[in-house]
C-alpha positions in Angstrom: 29.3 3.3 -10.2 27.0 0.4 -8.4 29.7 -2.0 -9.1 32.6 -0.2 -7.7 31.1 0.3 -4.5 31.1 -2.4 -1.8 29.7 -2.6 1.7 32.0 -4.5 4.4 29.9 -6.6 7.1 31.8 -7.6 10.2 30.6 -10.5 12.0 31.6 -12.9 14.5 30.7 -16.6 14.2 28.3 -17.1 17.0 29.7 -19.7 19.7 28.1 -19.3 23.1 30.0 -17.5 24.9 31.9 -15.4 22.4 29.1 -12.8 20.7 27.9 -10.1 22.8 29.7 -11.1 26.4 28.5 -8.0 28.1 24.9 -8.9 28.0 25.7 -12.6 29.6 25.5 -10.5 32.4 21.6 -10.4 32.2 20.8 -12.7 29.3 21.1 -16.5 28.8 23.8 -17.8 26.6 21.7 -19.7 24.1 19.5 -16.7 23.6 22.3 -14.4 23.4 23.8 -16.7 20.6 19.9 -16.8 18.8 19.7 -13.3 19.0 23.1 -12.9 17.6 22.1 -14.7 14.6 19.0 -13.0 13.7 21.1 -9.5 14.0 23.7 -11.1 10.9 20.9 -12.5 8.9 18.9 -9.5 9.2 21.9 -7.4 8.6 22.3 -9.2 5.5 18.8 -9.6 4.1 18.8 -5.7 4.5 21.9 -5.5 2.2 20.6 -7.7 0.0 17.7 -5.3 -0.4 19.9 -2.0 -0.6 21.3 -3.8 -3.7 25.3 -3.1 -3.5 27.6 -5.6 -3.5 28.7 -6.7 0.1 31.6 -8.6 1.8 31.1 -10.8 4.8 33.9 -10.3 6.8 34.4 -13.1 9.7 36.5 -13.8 13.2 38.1 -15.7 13.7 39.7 -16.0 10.7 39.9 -19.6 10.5 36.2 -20.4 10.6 35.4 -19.4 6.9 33.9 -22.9 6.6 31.8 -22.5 9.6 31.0 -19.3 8.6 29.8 -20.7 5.4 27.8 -23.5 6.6 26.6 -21.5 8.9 25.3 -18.3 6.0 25.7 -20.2 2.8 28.0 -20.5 -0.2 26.4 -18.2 -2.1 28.4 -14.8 -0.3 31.5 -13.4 -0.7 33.4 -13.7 1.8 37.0 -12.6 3.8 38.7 -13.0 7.2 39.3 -10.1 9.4 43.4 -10.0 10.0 44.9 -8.0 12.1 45.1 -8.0 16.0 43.0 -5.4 17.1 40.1 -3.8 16.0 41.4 -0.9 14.2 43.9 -3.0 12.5 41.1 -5.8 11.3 39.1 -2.3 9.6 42.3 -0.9 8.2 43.1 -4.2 6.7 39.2 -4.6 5.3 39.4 -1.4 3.7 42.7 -1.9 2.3 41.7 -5.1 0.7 38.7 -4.2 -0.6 40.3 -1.0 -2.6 43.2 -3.0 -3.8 40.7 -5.0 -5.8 39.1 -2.1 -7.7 36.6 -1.0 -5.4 35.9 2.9 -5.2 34.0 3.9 -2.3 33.2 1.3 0.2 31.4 1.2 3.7 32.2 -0.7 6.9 29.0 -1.4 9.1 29.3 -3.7 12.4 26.4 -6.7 12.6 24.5 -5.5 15.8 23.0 -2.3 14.4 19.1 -3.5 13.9 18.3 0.0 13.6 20.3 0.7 10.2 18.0 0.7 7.1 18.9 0.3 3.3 17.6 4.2 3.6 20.7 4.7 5.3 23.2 2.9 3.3 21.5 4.9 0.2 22.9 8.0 2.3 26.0 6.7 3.2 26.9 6.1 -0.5 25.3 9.8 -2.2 27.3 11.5 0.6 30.7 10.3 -0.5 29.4 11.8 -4.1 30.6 15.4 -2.5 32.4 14.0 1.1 35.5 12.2 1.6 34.1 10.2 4.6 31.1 9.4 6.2 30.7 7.9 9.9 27.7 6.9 11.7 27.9 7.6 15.9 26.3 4.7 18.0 24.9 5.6 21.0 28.2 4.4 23.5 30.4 6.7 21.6 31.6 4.5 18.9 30.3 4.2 15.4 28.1 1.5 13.8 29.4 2.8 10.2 32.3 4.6 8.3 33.2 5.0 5.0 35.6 6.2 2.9 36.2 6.7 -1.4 39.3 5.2 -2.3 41.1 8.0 -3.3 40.6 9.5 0.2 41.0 6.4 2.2 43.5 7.3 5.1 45.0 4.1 6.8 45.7 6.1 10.0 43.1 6.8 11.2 42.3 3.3 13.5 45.7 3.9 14.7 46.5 3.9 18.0 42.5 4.2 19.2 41.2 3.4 22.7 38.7 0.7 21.2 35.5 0.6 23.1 35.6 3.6 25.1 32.9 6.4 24.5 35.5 8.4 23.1 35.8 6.5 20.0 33.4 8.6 17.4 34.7 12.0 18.4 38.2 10.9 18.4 37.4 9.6 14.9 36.3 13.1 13.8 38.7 15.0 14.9 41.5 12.8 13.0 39.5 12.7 9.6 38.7 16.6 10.2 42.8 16.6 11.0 43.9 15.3 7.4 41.3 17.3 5.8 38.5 15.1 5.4 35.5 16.2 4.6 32.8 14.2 6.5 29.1 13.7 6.1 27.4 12.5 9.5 24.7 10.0 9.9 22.0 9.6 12.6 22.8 7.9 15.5 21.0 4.3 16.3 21.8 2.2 18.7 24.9 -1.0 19.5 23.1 -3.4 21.3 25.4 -4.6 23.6 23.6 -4.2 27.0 20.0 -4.7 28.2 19.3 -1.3 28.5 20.4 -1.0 24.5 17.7 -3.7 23.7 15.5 -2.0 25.7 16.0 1.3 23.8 16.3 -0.7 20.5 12.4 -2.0 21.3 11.2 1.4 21.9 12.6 3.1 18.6 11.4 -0.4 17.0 7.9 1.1 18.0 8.5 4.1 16.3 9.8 3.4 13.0 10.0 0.9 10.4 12.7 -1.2 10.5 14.6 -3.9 8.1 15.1 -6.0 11.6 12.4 -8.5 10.6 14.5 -11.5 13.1 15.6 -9.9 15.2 12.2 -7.8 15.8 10.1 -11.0 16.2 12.9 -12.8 18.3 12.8 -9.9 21.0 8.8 -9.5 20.8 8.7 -13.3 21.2 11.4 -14.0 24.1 10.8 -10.6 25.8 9.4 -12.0 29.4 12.6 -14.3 29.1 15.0 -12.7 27.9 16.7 -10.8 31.4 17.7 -12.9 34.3 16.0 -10.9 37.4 17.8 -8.3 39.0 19.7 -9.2 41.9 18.6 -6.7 44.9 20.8 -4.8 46.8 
């Protein structure tokens, strides 16, 4: 069953100015763009460990050979198509069953928190569930899943992409058509300075496959935030 299952990584190529534009806000571009980098090759250093096949899947999708120079030659790898978010999943997922694959699991490339342990869940869940999902902590998910006979295209129709409404509007539509769904903890999208913030403090408290990124933050910590302006 190992070989039929596939994980889909979605990642951005990391120019300045284009990974993680909220936090420009408070953090300098060049270290947003490091930091962006050491969440992908975590991300994928943890998948390598969890053992299942992976896809990278890269915007925009005409820099597969940045993307490769950038993380090797040695991955598999496919563009995201579609115009929107929910059409760029739908199309991922689509792909990836149309070549054989049985369950499969989307996961975003700034979720430090998310372990091999939870992958491992992800994949036993869909032994007796139809779906899995994984809430982030701004409403949206860092991880769905679906087996191929269960896969429902639908569902990122039509969704108010990054809103706080994103996860719950998710579950109710699987729950809708029937879906059974298996729920995951919920970690953290880093996308603003207080989610790094809260990403150090649960780094504190567990162990995490984040090695990068961990060190990065620990290292840059006194430099990473521009001062707060006062009011």
């Amino acid at each position: 069953m190992a070989d039929n299952r596939c994980v889909i990584l979605f990642v951005k190529f990391p120019e300045r100015g284009k990974v993680k534009s909220r936090l420009a806000q408070d953090m300098d571009g060049d270290i947003i763009q490091r930091f962006y980098e050491c969440m992908v090759l975590d991300a994928i250093d943890m998948l390598k460990q969890a053992g299942t096949p992976f896809r990278i899947c890269f915007d925009p999708p005409d820099a597969q050979e940045r993307v490769r120079q950038w993380l090797g030659q040695t991955y598999l790898y496919m563009p995201q198509i579609g115009g929107n978010l929910g059409e760029r999943m739908k199309q991922a997922f689509s792909i990836v069953f149309s070549e054989g694959v049985d369950e499969a699991l989307l996961i975003g490339s700034d979720i430090p928190a998310l372990t091999t342990i939870l992958i491992d869940e992800a994949f036993q869940s869909l032994s007796d569930r139809d779906s899995v999902i994984g809430p982030a902590n701004d409403g949206g998910y860092y991880l769905i899943g679906f087996k191929k006979i269960t896969f429902v295209p639908g569902i990122f129709h039509a969704m108010a992409w990054s809103t706080n409404t994103v996860f719950r509007e998710t579950v109710r539509r699987l729950k809708e058509t029937s879906l059974t769904v298996h729920l995951l903890p919920e970690l953290t999208d880093i996308d603003t300075r207080e989610d790094v913030e809260a990403f150090l403090s649960h780094a504190l408290l567990a162990t995490l496959d984040a090695p990068r990124t961990l060190l990065f933050l620990n290292k840059h910590h006194q430099m990473l935030f521009k001062p707060q302006k006062k009011i």
